[in-house]
C-alpha positions as CSV (number, residue, x, y, z in Angstrom):
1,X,92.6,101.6,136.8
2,X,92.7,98.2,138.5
3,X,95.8,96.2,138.3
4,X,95.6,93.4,135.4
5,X,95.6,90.7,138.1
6,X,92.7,92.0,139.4
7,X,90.4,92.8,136.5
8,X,91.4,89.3,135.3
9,X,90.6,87.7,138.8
10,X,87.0,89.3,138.1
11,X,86.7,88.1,134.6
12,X,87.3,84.5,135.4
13,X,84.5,85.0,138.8
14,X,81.9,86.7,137.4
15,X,82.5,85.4,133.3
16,X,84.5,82.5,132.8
17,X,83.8,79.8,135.1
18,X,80.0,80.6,135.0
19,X,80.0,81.2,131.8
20,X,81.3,77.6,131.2
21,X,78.8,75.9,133.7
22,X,75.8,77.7,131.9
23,X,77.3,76.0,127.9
24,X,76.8,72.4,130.0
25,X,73.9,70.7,130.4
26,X,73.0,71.6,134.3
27,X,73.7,68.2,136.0
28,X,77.3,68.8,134.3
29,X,77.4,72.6,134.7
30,X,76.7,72.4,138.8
31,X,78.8,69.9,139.6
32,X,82.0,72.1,137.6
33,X,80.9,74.4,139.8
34,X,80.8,72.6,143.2
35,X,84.6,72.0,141.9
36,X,85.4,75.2,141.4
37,X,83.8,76.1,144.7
38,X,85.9,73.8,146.4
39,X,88.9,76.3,145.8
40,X,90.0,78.5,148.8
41,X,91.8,80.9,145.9
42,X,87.9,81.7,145.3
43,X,86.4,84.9,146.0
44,X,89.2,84.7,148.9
45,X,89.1,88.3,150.7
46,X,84.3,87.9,150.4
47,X,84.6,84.7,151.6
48,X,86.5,85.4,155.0
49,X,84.9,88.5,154.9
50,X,81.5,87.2,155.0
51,X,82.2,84.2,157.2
52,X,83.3,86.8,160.2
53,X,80.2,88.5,159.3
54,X,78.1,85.4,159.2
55,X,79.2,84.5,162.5
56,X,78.0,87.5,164.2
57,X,74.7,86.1,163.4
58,X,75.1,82.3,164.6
59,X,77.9,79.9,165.3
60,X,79.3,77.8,162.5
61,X,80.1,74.3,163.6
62,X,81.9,73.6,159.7
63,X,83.7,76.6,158.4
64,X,85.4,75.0,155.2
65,X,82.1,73.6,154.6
66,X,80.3,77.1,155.1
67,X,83.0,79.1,152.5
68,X,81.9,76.4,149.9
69,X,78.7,77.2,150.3
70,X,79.0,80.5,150.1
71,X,81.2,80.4,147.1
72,X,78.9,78.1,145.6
73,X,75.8,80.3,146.0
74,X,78.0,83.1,144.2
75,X,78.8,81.5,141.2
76,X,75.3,79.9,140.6
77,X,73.9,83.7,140.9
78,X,76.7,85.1,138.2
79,X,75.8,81.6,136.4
80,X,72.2,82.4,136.2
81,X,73.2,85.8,133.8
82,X,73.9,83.1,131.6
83,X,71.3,80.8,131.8
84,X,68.3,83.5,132.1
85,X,69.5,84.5,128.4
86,X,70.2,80.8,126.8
87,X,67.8,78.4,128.5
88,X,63.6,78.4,128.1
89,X,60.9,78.0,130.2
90,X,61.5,74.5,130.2
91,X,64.3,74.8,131.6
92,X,63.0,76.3,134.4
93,X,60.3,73.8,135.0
94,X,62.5,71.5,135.1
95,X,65.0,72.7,137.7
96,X,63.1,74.6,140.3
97,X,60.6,73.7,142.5
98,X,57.8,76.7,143.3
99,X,56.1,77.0,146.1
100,X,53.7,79.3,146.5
101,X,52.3,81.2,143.5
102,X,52.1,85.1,142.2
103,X,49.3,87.1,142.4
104,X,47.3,86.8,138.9
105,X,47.7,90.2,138.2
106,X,49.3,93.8,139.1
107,X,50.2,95.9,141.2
108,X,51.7,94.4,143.8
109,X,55.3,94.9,145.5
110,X,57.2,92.3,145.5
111,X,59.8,92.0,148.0
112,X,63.2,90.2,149.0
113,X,66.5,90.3,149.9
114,X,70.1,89.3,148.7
115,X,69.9,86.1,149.6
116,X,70.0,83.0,147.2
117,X,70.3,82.9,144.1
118,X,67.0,85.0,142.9
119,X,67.1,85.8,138.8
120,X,65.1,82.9,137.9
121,X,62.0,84.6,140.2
122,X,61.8,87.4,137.5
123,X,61.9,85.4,134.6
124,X,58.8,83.2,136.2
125,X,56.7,86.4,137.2
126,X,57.2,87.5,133.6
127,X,56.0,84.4,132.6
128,X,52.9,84.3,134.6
129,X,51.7,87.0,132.7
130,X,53.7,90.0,135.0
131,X,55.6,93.2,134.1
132,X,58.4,93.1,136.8
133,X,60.1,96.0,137.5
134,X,63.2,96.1,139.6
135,X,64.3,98.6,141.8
136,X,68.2,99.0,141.6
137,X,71.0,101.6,142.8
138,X,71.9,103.6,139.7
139,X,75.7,102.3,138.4
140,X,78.6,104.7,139.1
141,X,81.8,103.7,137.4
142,X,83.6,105.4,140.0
143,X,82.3,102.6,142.3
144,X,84.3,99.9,140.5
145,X,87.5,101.6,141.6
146,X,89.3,100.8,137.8
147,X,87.7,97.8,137.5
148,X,86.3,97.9,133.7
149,X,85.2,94.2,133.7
150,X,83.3,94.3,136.9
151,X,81.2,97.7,135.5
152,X,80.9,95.8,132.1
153,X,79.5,92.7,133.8
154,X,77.2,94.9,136.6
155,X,75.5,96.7,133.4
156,X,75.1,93.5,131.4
157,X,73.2,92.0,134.7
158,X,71.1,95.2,134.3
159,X,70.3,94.4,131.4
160,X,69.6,90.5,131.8
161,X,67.2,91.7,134.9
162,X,64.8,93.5,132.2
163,X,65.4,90.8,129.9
164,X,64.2,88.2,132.8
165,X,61.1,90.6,134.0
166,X,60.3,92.1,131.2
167,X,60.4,95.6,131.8
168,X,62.9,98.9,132.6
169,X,64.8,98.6,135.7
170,X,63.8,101.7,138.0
171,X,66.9,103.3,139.4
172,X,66.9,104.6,142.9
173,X,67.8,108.4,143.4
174,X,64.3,110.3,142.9
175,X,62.7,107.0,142.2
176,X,59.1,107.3,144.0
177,X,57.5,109.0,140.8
178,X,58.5,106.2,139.0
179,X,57.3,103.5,141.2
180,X,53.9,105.7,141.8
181,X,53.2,105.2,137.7
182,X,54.4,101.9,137.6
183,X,52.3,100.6,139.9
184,X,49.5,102.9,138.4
185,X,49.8,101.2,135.2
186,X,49.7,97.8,136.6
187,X,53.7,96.5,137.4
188,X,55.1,94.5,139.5
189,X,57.8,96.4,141.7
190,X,59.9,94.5,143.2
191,X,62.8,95.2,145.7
192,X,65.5,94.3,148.1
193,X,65.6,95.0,151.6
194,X,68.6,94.0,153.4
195,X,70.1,97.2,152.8
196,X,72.6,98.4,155.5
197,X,71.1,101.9,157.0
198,X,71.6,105.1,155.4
199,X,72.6,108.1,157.3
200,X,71.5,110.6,154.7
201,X,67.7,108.7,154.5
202,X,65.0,107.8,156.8
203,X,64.8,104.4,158.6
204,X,62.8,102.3,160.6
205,X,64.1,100.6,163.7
206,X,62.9,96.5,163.9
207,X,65.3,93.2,164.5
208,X,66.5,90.8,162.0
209,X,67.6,87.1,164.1
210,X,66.8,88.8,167.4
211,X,69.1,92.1,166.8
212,X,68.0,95.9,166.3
213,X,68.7,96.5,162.4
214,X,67.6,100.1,160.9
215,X,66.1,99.3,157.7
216,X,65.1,102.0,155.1
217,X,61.8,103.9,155.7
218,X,61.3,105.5,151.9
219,X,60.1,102.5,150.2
220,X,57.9,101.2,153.5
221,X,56.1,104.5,154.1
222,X,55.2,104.5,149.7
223,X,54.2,100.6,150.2
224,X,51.6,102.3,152.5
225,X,50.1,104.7,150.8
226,X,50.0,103.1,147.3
227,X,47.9,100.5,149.2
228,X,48.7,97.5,147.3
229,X,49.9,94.2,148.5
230,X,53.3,93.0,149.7
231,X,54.5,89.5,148.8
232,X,57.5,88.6,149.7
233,X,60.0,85.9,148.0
234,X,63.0,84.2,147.9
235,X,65.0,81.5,146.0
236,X,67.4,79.3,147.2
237,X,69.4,76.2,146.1
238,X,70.2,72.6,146.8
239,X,73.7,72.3,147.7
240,X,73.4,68.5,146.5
241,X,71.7,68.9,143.1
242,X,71.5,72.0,142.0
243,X,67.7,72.3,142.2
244,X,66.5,75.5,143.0
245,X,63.5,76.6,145.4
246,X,61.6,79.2,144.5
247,X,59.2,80.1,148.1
248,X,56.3,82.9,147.8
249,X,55.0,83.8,150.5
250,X,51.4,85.1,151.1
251,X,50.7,88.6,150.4
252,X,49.4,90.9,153.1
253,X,48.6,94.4,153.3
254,X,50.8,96.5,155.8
255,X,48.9,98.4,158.5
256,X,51.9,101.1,158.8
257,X,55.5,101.7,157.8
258,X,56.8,100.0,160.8
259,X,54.5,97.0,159.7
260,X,56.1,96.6,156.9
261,X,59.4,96.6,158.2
262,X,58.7,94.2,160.9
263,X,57.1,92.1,158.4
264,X,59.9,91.5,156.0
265,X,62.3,91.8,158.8
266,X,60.9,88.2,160.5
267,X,61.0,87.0,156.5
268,X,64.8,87.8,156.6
269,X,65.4,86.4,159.9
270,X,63.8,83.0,158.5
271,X,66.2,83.0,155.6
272,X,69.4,84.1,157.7
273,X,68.8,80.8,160.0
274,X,67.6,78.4,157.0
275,X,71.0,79.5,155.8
276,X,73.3,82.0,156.9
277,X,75.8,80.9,153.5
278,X,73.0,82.0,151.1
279,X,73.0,85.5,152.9
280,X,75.5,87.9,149.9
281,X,75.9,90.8,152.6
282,X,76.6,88.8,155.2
283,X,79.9,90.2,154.6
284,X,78.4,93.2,155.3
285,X,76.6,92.2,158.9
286,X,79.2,95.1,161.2
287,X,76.8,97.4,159.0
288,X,73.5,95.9,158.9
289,X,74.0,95.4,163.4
290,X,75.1,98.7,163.7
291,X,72.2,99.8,165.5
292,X,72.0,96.7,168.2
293,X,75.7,97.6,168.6
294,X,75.4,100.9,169.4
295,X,72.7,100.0,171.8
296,X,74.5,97.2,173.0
297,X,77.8,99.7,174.0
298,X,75.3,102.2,175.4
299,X,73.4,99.8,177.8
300,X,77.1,98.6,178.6
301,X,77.8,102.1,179.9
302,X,75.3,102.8,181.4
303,X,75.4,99.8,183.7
304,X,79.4,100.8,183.9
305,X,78.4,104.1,185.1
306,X,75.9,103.1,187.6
């Protein structure tokens, strides 16, 4: 089991403080949250983690200013648990500007990354009329290494994702059935893809911010040969006020697998230099380069070896 120190750190991350912002009216509720943000004791090992990682990507001229960024964007995603469930339509109207609009109906695939602060984006497809159904890893308790309130608060985000789209998360594992009927019966699926490469699954080589990334070849390849469109999204957030900015992008229909990839890969890149602080696996960009470094250290010895 996790030490008491640490379960409690995640109970006040991930419950607490956003908890509290979500019982305030917004204006009030984002601006306790810039405070908190403001805290180095924060999300302390992500943050540094994910600043390294960010920096792989493109220089940052204001560290301290970056890590409250990136500690903001956290806590407004767990916050959004909270407001998804307690605040209406209304709401949403009032604190997010859309551009861009859904298709009017199903199927179609809908598409981004872990970037922003995206929850609200279900709750407005299911509004428009849409069945969205979200692709996740299945949860493994084992994964949460002791940690009981993390695995509590992962399946209670589970369950505030089909709340928000209005339909049965699909879990990954033997998922491509699933996704075939869903989109057969007129769904919405949508996914992320800014996964770091599998070794154990097929991928597809493009770049992401001008560097070889491997990205995963299953979903592209059914994307294909279900035939239905591809719109990708993303929401992100005013640092300032708390707005948030829902873009959807135009739909298109991919010509191949490596289409597809190349496609949502030049969507990523646009996000990543809009705002590498929005980026959640940033943190994770050793794994996500992997390829370009591998290539990188091969070119390097071959030129040594010449």
């Amino acid at each position: 089991m996790a030490p008491t120190s640490s379960r409690m750190r995640t109970l006040r991350e991930t419950v607490l403080l956003p908890a509290l912002a979500a019982a305030l009216p917004w204006a009030w509720g984002f601006g306790l949250l810039r405070k908190f943000a403001a805290s180095d004791d924060l999300y302390p090992e992500l943050t540094e983690t994910a600043c390294n990682g960010a920096m792989m990507v493109s220089p940052i001229s204001d560290i301290r200013e970056w890590k409250q960024r990136y500690r903001l964007i956290r806590l407004v995603d767990h916050c959004d648990m909270f407001l998804v469930r307690t605040r209406t339509w209304r709401w949403f109207r009032k604190h997010v500007n859309v551009d861009g609009a859904w298709p009017k109906s199903g199927p179609f695939i809908a598409m981004t990354f872990h970037w922003g602060a995206g929850l609200w984006s279900l709750a407005d497809m299911h509004s428009a009329g849409l069945s969205a159904r979200f692709l996740s890893a299945r949860l493994d308790k084992s994964q949460f290494h002791g940690d009981w309130v993390a695995h509590t608060y992962a399946r209670c985000r589970n369950r505030t994702v089909e709340s928000a789209g209005g339909a049965p998360v699909i879990y990954i594992g033997g998922a491509t059935q699933a996704i075939r009927l869903a989109l057969a019966e007129g769904h919405v699926v949508v996914a992320l893809y800014d996964i770091p490469a599998s070794q154990t699954h097929a991928t597809l080589l493009t770049k992401v911010c001008d560097r070889l990334v491997e990205l995963p070849a299953g979903l592209a390849n059914l994307a294909v040969a279900s035939g239905v469109p591809i719109v990708p999204f993303a929401m992100g957030l005013d640092y300032q006020s708390g707005r948030r900015r829902l873009k959807i992008e135009d739909s298109f229909l991919p010509a191949s697998a490596q289409d597809f990839a190349d496609r949502l890969a030049a969507s990523l890149t646009r996000l990543i230099r809009q705002d590498t602080s929005a980026w959640h696996f940033s943190g994770y960009a050793p794994e996500f380069f992997a390829a370009d470094t591998a290539a990188s250290a091969a070119a390097l010895n071959s030129t040594s070896s010449a």
